[in-house]
Biotite code that builds the C-alpha atoms (Angstrom):
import biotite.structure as struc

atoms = struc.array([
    struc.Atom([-21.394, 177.263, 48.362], chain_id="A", res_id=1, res_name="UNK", atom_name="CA", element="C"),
    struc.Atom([-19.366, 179.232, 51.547], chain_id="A", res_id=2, res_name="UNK", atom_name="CA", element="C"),
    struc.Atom([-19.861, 182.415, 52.219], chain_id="A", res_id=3, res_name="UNK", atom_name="CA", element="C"),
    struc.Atom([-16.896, 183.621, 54.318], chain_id="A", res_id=4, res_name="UNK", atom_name="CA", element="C"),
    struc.Atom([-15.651, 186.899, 56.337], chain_id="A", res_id=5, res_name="UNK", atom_name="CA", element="C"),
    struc.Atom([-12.464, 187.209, 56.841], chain_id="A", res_id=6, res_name="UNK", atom_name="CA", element="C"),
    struc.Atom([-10.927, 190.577, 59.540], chain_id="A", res_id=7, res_name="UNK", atom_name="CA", element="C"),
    struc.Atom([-14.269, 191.944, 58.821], chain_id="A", res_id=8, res_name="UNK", atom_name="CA", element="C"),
    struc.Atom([-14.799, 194.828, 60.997], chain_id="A", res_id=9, res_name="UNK", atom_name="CA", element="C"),
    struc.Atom([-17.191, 197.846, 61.069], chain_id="A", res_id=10, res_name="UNK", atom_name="CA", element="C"),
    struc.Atom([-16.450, 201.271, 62.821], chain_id="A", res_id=11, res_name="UNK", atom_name="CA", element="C"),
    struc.Atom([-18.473, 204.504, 63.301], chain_id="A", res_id=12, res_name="UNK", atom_name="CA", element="C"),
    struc.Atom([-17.317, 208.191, 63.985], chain_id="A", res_id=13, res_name="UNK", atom_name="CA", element="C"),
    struc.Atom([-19.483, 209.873, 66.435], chain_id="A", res_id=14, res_name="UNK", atom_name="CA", element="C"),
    struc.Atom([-20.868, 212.947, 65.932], chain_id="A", res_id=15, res_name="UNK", atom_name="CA", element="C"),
    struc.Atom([-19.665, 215.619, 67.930], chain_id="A", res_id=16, res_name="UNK", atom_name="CA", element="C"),
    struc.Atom([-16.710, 217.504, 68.891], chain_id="A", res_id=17, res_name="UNK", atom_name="CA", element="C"),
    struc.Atom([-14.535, 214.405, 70.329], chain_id="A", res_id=18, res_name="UNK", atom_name="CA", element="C"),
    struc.Atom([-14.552, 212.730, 67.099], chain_id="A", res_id=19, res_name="UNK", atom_name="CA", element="C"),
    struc.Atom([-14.393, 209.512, 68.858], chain_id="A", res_id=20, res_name="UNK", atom_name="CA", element="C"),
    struc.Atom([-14.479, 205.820, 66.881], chain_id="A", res_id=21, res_name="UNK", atom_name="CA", element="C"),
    struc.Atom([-16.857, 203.369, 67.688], chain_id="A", res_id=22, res_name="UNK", atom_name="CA", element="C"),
    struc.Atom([-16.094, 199.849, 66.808], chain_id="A", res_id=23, res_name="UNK", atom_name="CA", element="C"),
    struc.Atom([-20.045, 198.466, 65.935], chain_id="A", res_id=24, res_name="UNK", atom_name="CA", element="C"),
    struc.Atom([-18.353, 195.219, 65.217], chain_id="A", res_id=25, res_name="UNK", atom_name="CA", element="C"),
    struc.Atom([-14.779, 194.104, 66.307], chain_id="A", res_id=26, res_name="UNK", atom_name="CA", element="C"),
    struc.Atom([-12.143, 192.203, 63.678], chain_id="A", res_id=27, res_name="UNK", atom_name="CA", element="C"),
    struc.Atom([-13.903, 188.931, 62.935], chain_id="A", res_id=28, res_name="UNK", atom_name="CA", element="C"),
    struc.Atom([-13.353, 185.696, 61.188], chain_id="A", res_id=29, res_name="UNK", atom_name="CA", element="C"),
    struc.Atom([-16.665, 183.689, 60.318], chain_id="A", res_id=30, res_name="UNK", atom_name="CA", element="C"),
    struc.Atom([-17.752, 181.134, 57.672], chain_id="A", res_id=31, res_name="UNK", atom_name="CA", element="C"),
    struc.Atom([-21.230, 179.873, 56.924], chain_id="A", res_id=32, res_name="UNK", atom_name="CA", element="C"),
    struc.Atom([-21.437, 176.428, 54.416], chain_id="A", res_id=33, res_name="UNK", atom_name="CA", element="C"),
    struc.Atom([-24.017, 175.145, 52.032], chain_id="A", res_id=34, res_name="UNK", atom_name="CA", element="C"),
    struc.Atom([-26.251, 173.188, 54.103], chain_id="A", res_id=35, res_name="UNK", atom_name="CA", element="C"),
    struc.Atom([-26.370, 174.891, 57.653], chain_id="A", res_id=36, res_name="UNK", atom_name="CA", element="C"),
    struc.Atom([-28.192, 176.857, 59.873], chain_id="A", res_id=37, res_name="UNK", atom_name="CA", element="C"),
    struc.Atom([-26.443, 178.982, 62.177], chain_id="A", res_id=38, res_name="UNK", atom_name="CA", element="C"),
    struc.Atom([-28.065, 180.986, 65.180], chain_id="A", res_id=39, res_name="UNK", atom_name="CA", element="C"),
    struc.Atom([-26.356, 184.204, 65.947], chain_id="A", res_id=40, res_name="UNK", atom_name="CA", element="C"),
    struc.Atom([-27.941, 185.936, 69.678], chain_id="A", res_id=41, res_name="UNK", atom_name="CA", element="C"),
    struc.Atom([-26.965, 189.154, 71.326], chain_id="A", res_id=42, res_name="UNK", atom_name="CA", element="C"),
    struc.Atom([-28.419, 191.880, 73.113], chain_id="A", res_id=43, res_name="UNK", atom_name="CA", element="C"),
    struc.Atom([-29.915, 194.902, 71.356], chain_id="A", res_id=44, res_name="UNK", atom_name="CA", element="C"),
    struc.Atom([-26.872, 196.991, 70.109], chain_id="A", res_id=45, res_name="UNK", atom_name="CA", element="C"),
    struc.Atom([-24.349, 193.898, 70.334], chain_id="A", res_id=46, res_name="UNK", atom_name="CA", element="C"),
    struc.Atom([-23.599, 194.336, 66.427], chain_id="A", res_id=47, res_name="UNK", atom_name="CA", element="C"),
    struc.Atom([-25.866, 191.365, 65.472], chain_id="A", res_id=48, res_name="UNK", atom_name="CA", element="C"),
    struc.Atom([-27.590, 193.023, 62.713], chain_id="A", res_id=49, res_name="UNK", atom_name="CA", element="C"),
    struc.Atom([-24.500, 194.843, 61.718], chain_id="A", res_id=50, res_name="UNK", atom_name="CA", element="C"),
    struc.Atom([-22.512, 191.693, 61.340], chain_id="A", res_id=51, res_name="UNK", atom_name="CA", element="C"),
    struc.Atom([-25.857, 190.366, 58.705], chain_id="A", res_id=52, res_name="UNK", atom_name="CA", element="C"),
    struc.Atom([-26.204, 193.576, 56.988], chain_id="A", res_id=53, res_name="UNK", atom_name="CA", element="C"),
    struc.Atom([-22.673, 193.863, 55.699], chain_id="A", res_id=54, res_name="UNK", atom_name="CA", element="C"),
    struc.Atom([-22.741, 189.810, 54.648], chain_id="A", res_id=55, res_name="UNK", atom_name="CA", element="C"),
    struc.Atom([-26.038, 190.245, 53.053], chain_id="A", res_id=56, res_name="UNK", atom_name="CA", element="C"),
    struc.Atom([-23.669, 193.040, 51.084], chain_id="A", res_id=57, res_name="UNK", atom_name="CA", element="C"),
    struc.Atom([-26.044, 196.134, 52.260], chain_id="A", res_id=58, res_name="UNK", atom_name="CA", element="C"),
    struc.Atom([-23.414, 197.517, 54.352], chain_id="A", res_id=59, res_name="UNK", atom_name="CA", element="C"),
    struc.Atom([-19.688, 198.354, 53.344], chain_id="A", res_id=60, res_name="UNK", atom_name="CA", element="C"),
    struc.Atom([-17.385, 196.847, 55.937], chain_id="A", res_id=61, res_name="UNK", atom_name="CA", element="C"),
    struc.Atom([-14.608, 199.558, 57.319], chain_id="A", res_id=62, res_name="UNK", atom_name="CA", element="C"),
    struc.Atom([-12.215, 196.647, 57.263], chain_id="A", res_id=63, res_name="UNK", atom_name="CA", element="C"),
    struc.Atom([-12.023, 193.250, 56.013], chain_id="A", res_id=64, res_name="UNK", atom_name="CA", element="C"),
    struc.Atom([-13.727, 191.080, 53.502], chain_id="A", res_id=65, res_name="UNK", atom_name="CA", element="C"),
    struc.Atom([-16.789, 188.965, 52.575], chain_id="A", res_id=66, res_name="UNK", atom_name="CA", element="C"),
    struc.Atom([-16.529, 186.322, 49.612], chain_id="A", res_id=67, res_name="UNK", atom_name="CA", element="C"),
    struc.Atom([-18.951, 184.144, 48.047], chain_id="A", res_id=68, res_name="UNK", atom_name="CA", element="C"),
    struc.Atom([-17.377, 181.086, 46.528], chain_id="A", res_id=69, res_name="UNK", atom_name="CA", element="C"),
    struc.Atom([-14.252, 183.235, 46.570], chain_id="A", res_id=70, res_name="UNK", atom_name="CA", element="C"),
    struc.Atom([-15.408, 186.055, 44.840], chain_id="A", res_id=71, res_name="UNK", atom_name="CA", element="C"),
    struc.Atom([-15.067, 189.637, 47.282], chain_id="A", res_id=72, res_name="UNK", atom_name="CA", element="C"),
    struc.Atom([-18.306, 190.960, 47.141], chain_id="A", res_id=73, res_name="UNK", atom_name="CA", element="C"),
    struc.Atom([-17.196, 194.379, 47.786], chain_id="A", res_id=74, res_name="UNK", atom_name="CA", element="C"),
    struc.Atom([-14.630, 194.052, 44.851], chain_id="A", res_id=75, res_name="UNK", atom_name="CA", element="C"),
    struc.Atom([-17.656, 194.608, 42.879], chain_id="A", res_id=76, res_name="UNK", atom_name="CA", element="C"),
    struc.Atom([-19.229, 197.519, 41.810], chain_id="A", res_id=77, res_name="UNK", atom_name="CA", element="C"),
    struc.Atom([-22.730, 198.346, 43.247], chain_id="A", res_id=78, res_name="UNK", atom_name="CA", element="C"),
    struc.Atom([-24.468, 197.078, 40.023], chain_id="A", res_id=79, res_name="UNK", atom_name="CA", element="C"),
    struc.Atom([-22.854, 194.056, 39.877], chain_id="A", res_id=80, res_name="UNK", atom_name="CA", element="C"),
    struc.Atom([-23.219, 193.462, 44.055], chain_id="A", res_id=81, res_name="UNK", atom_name="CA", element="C"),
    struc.Atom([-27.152, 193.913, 43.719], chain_id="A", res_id=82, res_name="UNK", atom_name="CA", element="C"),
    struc.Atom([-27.629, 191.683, 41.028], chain_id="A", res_id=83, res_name="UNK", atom_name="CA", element="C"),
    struc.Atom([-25.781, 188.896, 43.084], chain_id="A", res_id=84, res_name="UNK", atom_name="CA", element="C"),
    struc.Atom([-28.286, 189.662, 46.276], chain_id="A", res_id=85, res_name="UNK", atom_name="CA", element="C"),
    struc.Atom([-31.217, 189.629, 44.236], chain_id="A", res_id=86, res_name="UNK", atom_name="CA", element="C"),
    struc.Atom([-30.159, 186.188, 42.411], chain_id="A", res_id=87, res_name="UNK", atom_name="CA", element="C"),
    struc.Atom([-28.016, 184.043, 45.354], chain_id="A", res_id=88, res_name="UNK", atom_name="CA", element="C"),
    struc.Atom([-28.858, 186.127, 48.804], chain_id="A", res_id=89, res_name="UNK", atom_name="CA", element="C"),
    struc.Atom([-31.956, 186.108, 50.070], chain_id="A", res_id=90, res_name="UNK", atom_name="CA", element="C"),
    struc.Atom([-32.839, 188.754, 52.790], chain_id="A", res_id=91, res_name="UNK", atom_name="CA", element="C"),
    struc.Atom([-35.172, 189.303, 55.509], chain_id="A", res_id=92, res_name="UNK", atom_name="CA", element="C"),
    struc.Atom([-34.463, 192.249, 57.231], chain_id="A", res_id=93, res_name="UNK", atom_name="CA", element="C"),
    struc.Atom([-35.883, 193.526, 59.999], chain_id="A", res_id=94, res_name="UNK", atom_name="CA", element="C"),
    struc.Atom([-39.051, 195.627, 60.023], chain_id="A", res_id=95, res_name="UNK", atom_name="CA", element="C"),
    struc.Atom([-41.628, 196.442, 57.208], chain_id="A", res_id=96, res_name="UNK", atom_name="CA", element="C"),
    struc.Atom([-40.071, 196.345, 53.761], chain_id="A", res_id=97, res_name="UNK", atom_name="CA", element="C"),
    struc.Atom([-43.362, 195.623, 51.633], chain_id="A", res_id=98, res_name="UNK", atom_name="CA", element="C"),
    struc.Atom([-44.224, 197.748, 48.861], chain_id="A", res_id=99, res_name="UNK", atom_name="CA", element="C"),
    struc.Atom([-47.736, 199.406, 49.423], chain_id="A", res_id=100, res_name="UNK", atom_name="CA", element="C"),
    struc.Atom([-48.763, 199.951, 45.581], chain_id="A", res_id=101, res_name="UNK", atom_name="CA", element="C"),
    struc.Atom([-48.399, 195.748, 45.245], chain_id="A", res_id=102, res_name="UNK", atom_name="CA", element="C"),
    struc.Atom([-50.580, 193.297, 46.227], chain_id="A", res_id=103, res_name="UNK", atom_name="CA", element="C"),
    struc.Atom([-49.173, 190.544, 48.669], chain_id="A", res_id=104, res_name="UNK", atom_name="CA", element="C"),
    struc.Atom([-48.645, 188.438, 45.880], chain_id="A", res_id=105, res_name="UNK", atom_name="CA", element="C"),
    struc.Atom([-47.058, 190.737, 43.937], chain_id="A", res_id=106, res_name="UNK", atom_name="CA", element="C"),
    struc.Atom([-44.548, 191.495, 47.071], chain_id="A", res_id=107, res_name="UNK", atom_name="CA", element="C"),
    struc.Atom([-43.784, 188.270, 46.890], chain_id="A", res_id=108, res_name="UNK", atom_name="CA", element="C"),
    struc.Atom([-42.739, 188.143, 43.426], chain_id="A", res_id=109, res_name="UNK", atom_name="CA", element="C"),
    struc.Atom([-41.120, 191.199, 43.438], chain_id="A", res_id=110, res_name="UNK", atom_name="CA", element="C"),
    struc.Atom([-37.503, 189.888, 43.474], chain_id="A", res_id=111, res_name="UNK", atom_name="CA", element="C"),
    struc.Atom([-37.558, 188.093, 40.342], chain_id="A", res_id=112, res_name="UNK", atom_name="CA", element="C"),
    struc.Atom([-39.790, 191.072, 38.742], chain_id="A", res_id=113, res_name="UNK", atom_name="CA", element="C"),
    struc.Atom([-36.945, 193.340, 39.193], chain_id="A", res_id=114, res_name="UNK", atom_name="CA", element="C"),
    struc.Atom([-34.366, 191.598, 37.283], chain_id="A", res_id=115, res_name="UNK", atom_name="CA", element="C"),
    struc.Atom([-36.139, 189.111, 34.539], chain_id="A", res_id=116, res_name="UNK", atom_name="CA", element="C"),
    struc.Atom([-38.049, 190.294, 31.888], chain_id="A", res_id=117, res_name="UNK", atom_name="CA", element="C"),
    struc.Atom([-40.259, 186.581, 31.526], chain_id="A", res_id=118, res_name="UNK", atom_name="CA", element="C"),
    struc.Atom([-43.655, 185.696, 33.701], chain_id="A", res_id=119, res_name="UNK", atom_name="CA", element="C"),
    struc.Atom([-42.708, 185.677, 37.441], chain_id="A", res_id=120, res_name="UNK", atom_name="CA", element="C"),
    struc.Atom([-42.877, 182.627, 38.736], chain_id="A", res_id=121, res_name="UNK", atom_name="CA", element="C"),
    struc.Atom([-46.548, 183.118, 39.851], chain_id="A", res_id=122, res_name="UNK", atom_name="CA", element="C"),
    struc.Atom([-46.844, 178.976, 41.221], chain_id="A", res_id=123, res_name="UNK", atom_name="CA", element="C"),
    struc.Atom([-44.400, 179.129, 43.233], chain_id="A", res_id=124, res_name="UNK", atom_name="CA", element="C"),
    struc.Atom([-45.506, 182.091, 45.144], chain_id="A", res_id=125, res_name="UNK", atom_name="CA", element="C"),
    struc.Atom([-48.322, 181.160, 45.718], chain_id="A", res_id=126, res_name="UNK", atom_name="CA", element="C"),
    struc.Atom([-46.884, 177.720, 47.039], chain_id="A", res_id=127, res_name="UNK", atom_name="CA", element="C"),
    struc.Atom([-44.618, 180.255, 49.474], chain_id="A", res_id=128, res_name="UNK", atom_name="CA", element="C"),
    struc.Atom([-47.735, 182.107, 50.910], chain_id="A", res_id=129, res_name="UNK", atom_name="CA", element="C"),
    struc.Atom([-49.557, 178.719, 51.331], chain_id="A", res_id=130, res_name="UNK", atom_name="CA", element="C"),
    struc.Atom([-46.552, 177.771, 53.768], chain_id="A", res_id=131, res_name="UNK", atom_name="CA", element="C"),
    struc.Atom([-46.794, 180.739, 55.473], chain_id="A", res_id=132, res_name="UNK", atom_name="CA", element="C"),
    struc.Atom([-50.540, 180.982, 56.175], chain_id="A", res_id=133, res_name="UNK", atom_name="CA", element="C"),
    struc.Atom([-50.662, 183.688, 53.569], chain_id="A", res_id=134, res_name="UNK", atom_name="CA", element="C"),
    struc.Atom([-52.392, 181.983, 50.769], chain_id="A", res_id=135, res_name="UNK", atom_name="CA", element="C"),
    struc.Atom([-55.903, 184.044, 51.113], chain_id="A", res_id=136, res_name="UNK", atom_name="CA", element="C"),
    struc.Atom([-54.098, 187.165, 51.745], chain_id="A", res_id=137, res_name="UNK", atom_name="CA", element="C"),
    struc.Atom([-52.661, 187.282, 48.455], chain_id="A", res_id=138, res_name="UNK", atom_name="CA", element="C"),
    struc.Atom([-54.865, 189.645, 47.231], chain_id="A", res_id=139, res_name="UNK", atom_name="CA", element="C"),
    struc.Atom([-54.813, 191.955, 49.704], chain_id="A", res_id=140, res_name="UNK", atom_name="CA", element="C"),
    struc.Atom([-52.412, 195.065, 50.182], chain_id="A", res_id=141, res_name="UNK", atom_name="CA", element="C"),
    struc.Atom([-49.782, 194.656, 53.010], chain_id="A", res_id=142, res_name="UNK", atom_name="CA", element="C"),
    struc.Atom([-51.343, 197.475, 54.537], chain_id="A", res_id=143, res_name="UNK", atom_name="CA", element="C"),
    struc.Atom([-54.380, 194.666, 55.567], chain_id="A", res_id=144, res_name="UNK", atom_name="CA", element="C"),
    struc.Atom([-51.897, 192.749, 57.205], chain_id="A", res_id=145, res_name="UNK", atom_name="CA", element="C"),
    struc.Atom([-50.778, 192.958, 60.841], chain_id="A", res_id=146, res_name="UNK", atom_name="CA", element="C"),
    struc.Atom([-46.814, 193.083, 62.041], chain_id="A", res_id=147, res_name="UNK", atom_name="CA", element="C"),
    struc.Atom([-46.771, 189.292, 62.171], chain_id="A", res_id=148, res_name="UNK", atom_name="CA", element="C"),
    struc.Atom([-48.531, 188.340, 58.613], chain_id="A", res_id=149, res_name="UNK", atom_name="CA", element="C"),
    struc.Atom([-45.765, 190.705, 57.378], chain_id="A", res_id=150, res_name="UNK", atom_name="CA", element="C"),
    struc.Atom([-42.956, 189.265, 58.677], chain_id="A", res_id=151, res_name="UNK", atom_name="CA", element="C"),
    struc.Atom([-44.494, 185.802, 56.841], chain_id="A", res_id=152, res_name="UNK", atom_name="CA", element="C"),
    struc.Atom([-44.730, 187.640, 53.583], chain_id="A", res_id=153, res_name="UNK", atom_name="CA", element="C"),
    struc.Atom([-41.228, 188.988, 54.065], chain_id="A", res_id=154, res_name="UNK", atom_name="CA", element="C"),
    struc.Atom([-40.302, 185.317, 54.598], chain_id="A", res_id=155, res_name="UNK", atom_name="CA", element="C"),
    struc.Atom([-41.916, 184.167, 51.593], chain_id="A", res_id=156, res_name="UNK", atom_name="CA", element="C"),
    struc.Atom([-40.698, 186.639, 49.381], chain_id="A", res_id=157, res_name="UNK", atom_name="CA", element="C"),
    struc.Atom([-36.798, 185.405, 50.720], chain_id="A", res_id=158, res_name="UNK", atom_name="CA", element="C"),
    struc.Atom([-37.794, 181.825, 49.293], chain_id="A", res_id=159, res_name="UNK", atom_name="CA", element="C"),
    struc.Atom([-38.997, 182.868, 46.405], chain_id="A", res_id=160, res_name="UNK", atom_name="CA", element="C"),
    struc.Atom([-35.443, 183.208, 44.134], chain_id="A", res_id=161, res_name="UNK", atom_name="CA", element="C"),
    struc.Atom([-34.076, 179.467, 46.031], chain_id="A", res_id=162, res_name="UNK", atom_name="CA", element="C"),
    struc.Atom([-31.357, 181.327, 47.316], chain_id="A", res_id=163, res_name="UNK", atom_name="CA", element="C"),
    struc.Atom([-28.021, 179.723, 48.087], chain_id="A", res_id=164, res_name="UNK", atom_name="CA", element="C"),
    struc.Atom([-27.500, 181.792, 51.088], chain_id="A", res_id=165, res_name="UNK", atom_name="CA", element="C"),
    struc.Atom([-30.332, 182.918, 53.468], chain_id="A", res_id=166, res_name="UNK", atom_name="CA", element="C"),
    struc.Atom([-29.722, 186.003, 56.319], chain_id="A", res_id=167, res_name="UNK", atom_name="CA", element="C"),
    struc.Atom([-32.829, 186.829, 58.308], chain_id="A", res_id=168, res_name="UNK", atom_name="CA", element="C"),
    struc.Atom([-32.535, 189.442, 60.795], chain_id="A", res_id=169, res_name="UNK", atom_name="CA", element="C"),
    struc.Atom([-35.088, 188.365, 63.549], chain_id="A", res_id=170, res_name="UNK", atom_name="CA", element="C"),
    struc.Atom([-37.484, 186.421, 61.133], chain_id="A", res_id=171, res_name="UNK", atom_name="CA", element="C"),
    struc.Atom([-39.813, 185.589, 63.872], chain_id="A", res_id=172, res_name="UNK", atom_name="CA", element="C"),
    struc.Atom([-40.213, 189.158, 65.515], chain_id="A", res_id=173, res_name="UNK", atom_name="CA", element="C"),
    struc.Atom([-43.613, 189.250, 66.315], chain_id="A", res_id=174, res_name="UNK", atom_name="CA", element="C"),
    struc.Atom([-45.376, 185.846, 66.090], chain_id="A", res_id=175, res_name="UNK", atom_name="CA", element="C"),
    struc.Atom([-46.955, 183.133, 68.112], chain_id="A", res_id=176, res_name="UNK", atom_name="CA", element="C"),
    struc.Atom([-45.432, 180.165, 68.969], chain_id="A", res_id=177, res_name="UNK", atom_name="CA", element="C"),
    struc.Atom([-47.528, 178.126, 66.452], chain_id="A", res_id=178, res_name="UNK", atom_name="CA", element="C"),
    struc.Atom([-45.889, 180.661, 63.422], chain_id="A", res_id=179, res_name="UNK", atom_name="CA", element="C"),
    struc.Atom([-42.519, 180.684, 65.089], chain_id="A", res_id=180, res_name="UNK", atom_name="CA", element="C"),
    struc.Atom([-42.444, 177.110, 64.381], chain_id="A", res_id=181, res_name="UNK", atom_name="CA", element="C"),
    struc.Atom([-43.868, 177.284, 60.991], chain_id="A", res_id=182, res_name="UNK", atom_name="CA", element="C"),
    struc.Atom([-40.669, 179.926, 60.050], chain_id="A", res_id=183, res_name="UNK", atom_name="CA", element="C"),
    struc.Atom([-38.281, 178.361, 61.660], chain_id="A", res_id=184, res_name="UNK", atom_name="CA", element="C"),
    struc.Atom([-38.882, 174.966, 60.164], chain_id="A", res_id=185, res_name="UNK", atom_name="CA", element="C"),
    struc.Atom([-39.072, 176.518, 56.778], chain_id="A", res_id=186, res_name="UNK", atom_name="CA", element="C"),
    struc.Atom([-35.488, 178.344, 57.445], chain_id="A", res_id=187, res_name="UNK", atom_name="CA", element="C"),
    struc.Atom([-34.695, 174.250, 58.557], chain_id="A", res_id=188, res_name="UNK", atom_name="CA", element="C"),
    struc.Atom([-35.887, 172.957, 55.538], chain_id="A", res_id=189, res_name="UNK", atom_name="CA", element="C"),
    struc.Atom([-33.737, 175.639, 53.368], chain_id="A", res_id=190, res_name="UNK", atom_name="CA", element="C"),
    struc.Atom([-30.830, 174.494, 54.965], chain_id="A", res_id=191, res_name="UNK", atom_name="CA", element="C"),
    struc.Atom([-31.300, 170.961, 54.671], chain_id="A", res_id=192, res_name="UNK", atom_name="CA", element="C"),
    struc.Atom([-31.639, 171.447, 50.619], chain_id="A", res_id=193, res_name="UNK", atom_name="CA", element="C"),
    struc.Atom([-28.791, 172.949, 50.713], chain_id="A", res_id=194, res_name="UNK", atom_name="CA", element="C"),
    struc.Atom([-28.789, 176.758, 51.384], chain_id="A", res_id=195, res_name="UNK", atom_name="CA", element="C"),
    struc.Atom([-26.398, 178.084, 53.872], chain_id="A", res_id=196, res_name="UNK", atom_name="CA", element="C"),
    struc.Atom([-28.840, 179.952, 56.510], chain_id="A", res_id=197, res_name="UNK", atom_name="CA", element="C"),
    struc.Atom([-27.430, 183.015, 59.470], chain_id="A", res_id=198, res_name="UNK", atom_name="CA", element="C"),
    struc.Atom([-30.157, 184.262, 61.503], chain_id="A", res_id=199, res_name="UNK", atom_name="CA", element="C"),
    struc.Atom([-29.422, 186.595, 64.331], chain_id="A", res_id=200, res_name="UNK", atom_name="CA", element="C"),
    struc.Atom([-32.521, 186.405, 67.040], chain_id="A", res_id=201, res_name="UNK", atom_name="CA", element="C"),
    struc.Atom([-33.707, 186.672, 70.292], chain_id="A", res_id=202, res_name="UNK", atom_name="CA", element="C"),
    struc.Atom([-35.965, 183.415, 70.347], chain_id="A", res_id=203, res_name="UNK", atom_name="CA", element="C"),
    struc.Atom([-34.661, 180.394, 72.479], chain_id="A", res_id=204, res_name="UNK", atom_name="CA", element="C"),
    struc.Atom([-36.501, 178.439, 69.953], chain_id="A", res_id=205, res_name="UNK", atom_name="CA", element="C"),
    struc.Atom([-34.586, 179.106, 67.053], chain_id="A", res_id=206, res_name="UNK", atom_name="CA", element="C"),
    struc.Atom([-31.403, 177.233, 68.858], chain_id="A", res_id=207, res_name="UNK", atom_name="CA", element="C"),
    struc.Atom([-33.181, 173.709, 68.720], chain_id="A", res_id=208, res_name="UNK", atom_name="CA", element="C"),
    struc.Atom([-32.897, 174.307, 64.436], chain_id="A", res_id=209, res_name="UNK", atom_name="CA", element="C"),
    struc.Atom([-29.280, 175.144, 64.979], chain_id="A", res_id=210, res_name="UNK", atom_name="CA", element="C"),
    struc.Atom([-26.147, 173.544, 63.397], chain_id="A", res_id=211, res_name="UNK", atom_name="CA", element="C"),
    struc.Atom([-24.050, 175.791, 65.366], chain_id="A", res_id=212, res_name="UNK", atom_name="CA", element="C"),
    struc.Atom([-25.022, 178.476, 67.276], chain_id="A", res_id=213, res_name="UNK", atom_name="CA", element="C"),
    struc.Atom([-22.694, 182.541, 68.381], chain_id="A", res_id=214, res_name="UNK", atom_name="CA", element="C"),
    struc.Atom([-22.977, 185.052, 70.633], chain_id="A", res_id=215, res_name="UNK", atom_name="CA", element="C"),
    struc.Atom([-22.403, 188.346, 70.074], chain_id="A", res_id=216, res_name="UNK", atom_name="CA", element="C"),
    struc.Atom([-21.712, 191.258, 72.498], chain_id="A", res_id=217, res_name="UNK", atom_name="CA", element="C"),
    struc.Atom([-19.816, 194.161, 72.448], chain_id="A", res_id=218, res_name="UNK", atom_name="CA", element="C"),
    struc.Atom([-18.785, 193.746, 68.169], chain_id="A", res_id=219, res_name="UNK", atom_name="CA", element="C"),
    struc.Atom([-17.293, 190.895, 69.015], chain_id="A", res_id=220, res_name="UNK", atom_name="CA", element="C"),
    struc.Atom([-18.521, 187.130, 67.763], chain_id="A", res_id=221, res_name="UNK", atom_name="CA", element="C"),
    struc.Atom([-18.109, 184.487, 70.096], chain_id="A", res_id=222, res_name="UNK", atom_name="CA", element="C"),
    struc.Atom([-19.138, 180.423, 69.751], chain_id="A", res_id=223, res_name="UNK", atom_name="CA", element="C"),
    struc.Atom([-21.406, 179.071, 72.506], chain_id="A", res_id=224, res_name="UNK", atom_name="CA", element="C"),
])
C-alpha cells in the first residue's frame, strides 16, 4: 500500500488588517510505502504536524493531493474519508484524546466500536495494553492515568484496527527511556509486517528505527 502527496501545500490568512498569507507548509512531494518507517524532525512551528494532519486526512490541504493506493482522499466526501481513517489509518495525535466516560479498555476499543456493529475485538486489546504496560490499567478511567500512560493507551488504541498506514505525531512525548523504547519498537514492528509508518518527533532515538529519515523547517520537507 503507498500513501503519496503530491504539490501538497497548506496556507493560512492571518487575522488582521494586512490580510497577509502564511504558507504553514510549502509545495511538497512525499511518498511513504508498505513496510517503512519514516522519521520526520523539525522545530516547533516547522509544519511537522501540519504535514501529518492533512495525510492522516484531518486537515484539508489548500493545494495539492494525498492518495491512498491511488484513490484522492479529499475526492471523497467527509463520510466516506472517516470511514477510510477509522478502517486503514491509524492515528496518534498529539495530546489527550481519551474519552473520560470509557474505561481504558474501552478507549482502546473504541475505533472498531464506532463503525462495526459485532463484539469488539476485546483479545486483542487487551494483548495491545499488555505491550504497552497497560494491562492492569484497563479498568481504570484515563483520568487515573498520568501524561505518559496516556500516550501508551493512545498507542494501543492506533494498533488496535492493524492499520495499513500508521501517523503518530510525537508518540513518545512524555516517557522514559525504558517506554520510549517499548513504543518505538512497537511502531518498528508495525512496519516490518507491513504497515507504512510517518512519525514526526523530537527524540534522537526514534532515528535508529528509521528507514529514511526528513527535516522539516520553514513548510518545507527536506531529506537528511
Amino acid at each position: 500500500m503507498k500513501l503519496e502527496a503530491k504539490g501538497l501545500k497548506k496556507d493560512y490568512t492571518r487575522a488582521g488588517k494586512s490580510g497577509s498569507v502564511f504558507e504553514a507548509v510549502k509545495p511538497l512531494d512525499f511518498a511513504l510505502k508498505s513496510g517503512e518507517l519514516v522519521e520526520i524532525t523539525g522545530r516547533s512551528g516547522s509544519g511537522k504536524s501540519t504535514l501529518l494532519s492533512m495525510m492522516a486526512g484531518m486537515l484539508v490541504p489548500t493545494g495539492g493531493s494525498i492518495c491512498i493506493d491511488d484513490m484522492d482522499i479529499y475526492a471523497m466526501e467527509e463520510e466516506e474519508r472517516s470511514k477510510l481513517r477509522n478502517g486503514r489509518i491509524g492515528l496518534i495525535p498529539q495530546g489527550n484524546t481519551a474519552l473520560l466516560s470509557l474505561t481504558v479498555l474501552e478507549n482502546v476499543m473504541l475505533p472498531f466500536v464506532l463503525y462495526h456493529k459485532e463484539p469488539p475485538p476485546e483479545d486483542r486489546a487487551k494483548e495491545l495494553l499488555m505491550k504497552v504496560g497497560l494491562f492492569d490499567m484497563k479498568d481504570e478511567r484515563p483520568n487515573a492515568l498520568s501524561g505518559g500512560e496516556l500516550r501508551r493507551m493512545a498507542v494501543a488504541r492506533a494498533l488496535l484496527m492493524k492499520p495499513a498506514v500508521l501517523l503518530a505525531d510525537e508518540p513518545t512525548a512524555g516517557l522514559d527511556d525504558a517506554n520510549v523504547e517499548l513504543v518505538m519498537e512497537l511502531l518498528r514492528s508495525a512496519a516490518d509486517e507491513g504497515a507504512s509508518v510517518l512519525l514526526v518527533t523530537h527524540e534522537n532515538e526514534a532515528r535508529k528505527y528509521a528507514d529514511r529519515v526528513f527535516n522539516m523547517a520553514g513548510g518545507r520537507l527536506c531529506s537528511n
